[in-house]
C-alpha positions as a printed NumPy array, in Angstrom:
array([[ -9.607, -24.659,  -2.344],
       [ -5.801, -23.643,  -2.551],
       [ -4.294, -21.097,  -0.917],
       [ -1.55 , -19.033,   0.157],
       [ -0.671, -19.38 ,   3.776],
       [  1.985, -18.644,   6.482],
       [  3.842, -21.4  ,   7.061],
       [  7.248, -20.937,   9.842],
       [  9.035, -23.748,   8.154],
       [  8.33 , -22.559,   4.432],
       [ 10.603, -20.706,   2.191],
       [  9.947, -16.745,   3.343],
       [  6.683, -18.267,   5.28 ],
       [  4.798, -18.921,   2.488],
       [  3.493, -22.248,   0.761],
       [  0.302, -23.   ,  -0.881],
       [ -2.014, -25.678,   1.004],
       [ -5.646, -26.136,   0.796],
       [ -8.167, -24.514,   3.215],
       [-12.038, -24.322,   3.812],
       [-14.016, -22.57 ,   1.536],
       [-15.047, -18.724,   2.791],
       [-18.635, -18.509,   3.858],
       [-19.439, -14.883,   3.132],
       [-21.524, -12.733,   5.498],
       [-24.533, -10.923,   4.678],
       [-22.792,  -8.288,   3.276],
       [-20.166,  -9.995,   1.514],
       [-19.523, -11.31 ,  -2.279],
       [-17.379, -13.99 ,  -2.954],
       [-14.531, -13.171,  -5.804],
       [-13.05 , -15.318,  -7.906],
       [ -9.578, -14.068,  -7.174],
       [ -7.381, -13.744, -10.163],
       [ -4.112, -11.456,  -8.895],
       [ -3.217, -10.799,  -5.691],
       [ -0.79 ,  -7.975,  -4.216],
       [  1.569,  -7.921,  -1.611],
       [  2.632,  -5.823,   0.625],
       [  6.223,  -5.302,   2.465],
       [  4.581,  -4.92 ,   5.961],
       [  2.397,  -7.989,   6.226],
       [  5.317, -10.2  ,   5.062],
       [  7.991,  -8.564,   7.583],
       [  5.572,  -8.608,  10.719],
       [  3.622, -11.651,   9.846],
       [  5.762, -14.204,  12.448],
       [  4.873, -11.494,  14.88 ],
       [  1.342, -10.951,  13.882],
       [  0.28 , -14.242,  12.29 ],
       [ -0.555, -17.598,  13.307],
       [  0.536, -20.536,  10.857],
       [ -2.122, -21.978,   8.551],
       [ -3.437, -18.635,   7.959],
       [ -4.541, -17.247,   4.7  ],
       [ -2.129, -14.291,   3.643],
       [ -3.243, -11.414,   1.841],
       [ -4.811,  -8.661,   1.573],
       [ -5.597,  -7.144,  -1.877],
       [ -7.252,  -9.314,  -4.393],
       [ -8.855,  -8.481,  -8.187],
       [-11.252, -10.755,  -9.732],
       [-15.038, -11.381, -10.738],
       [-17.245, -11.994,  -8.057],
       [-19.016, -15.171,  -8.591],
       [-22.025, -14.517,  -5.758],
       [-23.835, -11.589,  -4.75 ],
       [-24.228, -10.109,  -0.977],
       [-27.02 , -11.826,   0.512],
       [-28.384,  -8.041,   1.613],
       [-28.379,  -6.67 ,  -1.667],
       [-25.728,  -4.393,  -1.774],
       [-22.756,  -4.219,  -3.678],
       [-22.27 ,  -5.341,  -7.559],
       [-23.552,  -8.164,  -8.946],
       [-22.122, -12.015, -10.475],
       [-19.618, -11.195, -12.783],
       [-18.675,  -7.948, -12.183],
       [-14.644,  -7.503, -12.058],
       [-13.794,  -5.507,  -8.198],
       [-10.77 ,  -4.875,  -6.715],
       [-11.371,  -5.748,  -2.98 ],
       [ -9.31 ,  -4.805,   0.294],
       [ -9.749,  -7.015,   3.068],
       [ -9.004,  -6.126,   7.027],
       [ -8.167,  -9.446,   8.18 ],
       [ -5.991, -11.827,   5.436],
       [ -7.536, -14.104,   3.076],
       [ -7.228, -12.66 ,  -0.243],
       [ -4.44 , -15.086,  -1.1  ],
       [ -6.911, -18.096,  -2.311],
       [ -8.678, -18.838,  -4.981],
       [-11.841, -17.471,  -3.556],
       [-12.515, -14.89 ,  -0.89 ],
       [-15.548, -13.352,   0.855],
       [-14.819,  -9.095,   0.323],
       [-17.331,  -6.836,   2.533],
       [-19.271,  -4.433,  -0.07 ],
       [-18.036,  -1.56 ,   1.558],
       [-14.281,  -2.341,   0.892],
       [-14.376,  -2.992,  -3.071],
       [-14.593,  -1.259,  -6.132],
       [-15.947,  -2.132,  -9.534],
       [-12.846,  -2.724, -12.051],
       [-13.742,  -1.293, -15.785],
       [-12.767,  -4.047, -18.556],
       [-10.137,  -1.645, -19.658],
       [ -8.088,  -2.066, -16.642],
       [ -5.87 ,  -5.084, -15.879],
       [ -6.907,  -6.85 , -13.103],
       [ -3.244,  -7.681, -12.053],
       [ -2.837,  -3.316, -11.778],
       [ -6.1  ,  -3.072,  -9.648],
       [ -4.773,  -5.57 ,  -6.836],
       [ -1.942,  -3.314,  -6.441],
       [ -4.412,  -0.34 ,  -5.666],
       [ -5.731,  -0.887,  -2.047],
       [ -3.539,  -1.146,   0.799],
       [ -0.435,   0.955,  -0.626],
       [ -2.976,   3.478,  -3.42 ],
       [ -5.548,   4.039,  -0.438],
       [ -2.752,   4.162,   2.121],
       [ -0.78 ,   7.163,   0.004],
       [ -3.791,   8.875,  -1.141],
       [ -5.416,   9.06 ,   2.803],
       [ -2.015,  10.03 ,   4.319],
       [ -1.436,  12.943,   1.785],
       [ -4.818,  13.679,   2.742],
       [ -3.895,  14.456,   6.149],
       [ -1.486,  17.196,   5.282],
       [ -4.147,  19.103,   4.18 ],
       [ -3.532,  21.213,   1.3  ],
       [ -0.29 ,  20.593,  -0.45 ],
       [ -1.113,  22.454,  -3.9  ],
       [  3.008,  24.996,  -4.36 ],
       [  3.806,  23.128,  -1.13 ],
       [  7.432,  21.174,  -0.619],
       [  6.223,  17.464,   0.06 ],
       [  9.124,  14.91 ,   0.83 ],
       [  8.125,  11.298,   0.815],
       [ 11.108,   9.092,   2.476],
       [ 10.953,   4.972,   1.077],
       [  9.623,   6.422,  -2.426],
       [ 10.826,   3.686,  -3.973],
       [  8.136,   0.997,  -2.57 ],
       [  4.837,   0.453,  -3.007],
       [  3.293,   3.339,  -0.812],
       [  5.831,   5.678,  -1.873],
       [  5.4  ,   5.225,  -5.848],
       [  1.823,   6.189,  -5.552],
       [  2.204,   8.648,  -2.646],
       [  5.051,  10.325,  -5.72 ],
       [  2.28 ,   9.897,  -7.909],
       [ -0.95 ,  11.23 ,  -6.068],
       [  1.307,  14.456,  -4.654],
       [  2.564,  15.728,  -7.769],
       [ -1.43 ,  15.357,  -8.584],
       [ -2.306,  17.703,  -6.282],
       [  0.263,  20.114,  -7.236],
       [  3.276,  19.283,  -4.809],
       [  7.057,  19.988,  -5.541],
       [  7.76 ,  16.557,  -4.545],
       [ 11.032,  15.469,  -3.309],
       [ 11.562,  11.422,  -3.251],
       [ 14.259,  10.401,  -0.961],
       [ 15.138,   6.457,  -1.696],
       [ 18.043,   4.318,  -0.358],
       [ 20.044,   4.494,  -3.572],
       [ 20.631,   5.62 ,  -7.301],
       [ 18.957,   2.477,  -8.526],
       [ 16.435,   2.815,  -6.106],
       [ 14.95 ,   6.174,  -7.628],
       [ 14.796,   5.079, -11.023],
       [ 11.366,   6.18 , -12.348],
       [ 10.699,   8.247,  -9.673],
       [ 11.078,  11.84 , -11.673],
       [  8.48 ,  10.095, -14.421],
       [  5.662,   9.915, -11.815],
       [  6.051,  13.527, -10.973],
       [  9.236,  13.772,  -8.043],
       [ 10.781,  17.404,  -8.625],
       [ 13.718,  15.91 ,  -6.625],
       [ 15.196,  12.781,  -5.583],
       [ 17.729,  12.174,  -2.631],
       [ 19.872,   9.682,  -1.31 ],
       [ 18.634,  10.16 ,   2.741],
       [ 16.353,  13.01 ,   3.831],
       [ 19.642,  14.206,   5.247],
       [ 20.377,  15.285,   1.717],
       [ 17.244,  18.049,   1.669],
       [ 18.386,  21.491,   1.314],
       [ 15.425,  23.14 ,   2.316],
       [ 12.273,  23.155,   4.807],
       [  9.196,  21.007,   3.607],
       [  5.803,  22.119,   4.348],
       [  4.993,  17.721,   5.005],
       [  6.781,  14.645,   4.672],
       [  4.889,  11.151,   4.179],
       [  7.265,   8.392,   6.21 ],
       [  7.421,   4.887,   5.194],
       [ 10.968,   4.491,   6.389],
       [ 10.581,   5.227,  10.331],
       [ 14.26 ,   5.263,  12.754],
       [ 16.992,   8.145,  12.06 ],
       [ 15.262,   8.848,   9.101],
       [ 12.46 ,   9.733,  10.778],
       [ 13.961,  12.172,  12.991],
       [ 15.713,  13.595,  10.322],
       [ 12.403,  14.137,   8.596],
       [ 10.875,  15.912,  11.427],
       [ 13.594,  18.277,  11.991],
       [ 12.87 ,  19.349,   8.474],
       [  9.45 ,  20.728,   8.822],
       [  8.798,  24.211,   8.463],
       [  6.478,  26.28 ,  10.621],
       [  2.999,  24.551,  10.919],
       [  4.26 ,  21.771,   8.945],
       [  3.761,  17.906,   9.518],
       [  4.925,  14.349,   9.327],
       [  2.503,  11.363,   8.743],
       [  4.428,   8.231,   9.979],
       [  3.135,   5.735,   7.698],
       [  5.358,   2.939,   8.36 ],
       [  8.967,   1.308,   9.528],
       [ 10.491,  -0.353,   7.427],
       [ 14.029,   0.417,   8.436],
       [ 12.625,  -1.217,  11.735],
       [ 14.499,   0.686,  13.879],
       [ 13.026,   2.788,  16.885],
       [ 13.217,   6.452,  16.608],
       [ 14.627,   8.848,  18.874],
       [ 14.03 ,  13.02 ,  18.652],
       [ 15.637,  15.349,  20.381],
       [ 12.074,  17.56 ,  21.437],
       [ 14.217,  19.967,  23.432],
       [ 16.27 ,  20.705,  20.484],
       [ 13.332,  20.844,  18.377],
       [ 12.008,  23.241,  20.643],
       [ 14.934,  25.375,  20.897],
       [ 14.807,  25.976,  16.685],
       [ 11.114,  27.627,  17.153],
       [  8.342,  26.713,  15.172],
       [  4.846,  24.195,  15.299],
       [  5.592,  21.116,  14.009],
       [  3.327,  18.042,  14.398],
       [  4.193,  14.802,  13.902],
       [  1.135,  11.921,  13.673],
       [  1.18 ,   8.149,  13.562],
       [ -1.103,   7.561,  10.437],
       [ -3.515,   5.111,  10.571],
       [ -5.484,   4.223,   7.222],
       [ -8.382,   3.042,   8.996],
       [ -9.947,   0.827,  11.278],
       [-13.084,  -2.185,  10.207],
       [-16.388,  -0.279,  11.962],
       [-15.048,   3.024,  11.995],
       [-15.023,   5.714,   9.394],
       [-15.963,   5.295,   5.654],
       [-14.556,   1.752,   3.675],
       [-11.62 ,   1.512,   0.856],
       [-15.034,   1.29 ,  -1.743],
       [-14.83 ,   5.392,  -2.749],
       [-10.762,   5.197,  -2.173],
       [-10.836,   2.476,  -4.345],
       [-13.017,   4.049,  -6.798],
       [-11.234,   7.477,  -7.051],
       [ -7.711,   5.28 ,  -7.984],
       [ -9.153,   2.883, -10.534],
       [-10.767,   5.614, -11.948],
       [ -7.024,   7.222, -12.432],
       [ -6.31 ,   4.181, -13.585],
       [ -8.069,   4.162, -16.507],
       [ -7.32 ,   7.475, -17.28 ],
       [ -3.83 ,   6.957, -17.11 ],
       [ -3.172,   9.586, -14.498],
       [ -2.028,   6.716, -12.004],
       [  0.579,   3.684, -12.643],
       [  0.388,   0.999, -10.473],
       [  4.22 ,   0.591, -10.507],
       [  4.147,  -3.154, -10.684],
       [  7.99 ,  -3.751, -10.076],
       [  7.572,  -8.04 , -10.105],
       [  4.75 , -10.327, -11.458],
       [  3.926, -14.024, -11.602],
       [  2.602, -17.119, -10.842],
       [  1.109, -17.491,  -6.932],
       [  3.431, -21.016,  -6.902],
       [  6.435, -18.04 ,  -7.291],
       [  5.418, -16.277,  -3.839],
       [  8.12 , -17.606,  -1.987],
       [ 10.52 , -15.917,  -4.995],
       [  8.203, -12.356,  -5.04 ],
       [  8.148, -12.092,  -1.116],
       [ 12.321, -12.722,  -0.457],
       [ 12.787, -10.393,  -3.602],
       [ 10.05 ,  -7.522,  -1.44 ],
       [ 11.616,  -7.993,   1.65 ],
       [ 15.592,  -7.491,   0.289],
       [ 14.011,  -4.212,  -0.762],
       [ 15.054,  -5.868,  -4.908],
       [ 11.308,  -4.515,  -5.546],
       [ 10.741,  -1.411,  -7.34 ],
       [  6.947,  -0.753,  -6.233],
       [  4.228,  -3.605,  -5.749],
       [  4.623,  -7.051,  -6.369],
       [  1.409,  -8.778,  -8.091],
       [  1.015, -13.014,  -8.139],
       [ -1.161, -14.498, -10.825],
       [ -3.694, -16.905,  -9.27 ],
       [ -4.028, -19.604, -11.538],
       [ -6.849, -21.837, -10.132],
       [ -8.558, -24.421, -11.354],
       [-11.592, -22.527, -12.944]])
């Protein structure tokens, strides 16, 4: 079958080859993939964390096309958004454990479901974390991406003032439509203490971040995409009074804790209700990932970027 997969000497790592066919486990269906997501930190660590010839991805959407040997999960034909912990969902097929899926209603696209797992699940378990934000001051620094779009969206559902800090003008554009109360240019630019902050940015901005917290308040470090290190001055931050915590957020780990399956569930479900927009900022044809994954990484992506699979049915 064709598939996506990391390639050193390919155009932003990517080309499409041919691989073996998955053999799903016991608890696995195999999907007929028909859009795939991607996501800003598999394609900026991937020469770190990748060997060539592997299948990327990790979001898919399609119709499964054979049932989990064990019985559970949906049955053939059913339309699932799947999340997968190892790559893979860039192919024309893939083998999706039961536990990580969700069953897609015809009214959604499938295209907007493969944009739900890794950055929806990722926003919605980090906010999570905070604990109750409901009349709380939430700032969420790289708003503009994937994670940050829905973490805008899934705050301002729980009843945060949200404030969206992105890198520029253009970069917030939307933002106050999915429920930000505020958008900066820099978390340097808050006037005021914030109860949490959801981080997707990581270095000075970070720091910055932190130093805004007010008593009991407390950062989730999500991710780095500045990909700088970050320094804080604890002595300082002890000095200026106060608890603050700051955690490295983790969505989850295969084995341990519940699956993306009731995650996945509780965003489609907003989906189709139209209480969630997947914020699909680029969309086409899987022989365009090359184009989509350059256009993610320069940071010319507002939100997800979705790739039509267009196999030979």
């Amino acid at each position: 079958m064709q598939a996506l997969i990391y390639d050193p000497e390919a155009p932003a790592g990517l080309r499409l080859g041919t691989v073996p066919e998955p053999v799903p486990h016991d608890s696995q269906v195999l999907v007929e993939v028909h859009a795939v997501s991607l996501n800003f930190a598999e394609l900026a660590f991937k020469a770190d964390r990748t060997r060539p010839g592997t299948v990327l991805g990790l979001d898919a959407a399609g119709i499964i096309i054979q049932a989990a040997a064990d019985g559970s999960g949906p049955p053939p034909g059913a339309r699932v958004v799947s999340f997968g912990w190892a790559s893979g969902a860039g192919a024309e097929r893939r083998a999706a454990d039961t536990a990580e899926l969700a069953v897609v209603p015809d009214s959604v696209d499938l295209a907007s479901a493969s944009a739900l797992p890794s950055a929806g699940v990722t926003a919605l378990r980090a906010l999570r974390q905070l604990g109750s934000v409901v009349g709380r001051r939430v700032l969420i620094t790289g708003a503009s991406g994937g994670v940050g779009r829905f973490a805008v969206q899934l705050a301002a559902h729980a009843g945060a003032h949200v404030i969206a800090s992105v890198g520029s003008h253009a970069r917030g554009e939307g933002l106050r439509k999915l429920g930000a109360d505020e958008i900066v240019i820099g978390p340097q630019n808050v006037t005021a203490p914030v109860f949490g902050v959801l981080d997707n940015v990581g270095g000075t901005q970070l720091a910055t971040a932190f130093s805004l917290l007010e008593d009991g308040g407390c950062v989730q470090s999500i991710g780095m995409a500045s990909r700088e290190p970050t320094t804080i001055d604890f002595e300082q931050e002890r000095l200026n009074g106060g608890r603050k915590r700051l955690e490295s957020f983790m969505v989850g780990h295969p084995g341990f804790g519940p699956g993306f399956g009731s995650d996945l569930a509780y965003l489609v479900d907003l989906l189709e209700n139209g209480a969630l927009d997947p914020q699909i900022g680029w969309r086409g044809s899987w022989e365009r990932a090359p184009e989509a994954a350059e256009a993610l990484l320069a940071r010319r992506v507002l939100g997800k970027a979705v790739l039509d699979v267009e196999a030979k049915r």
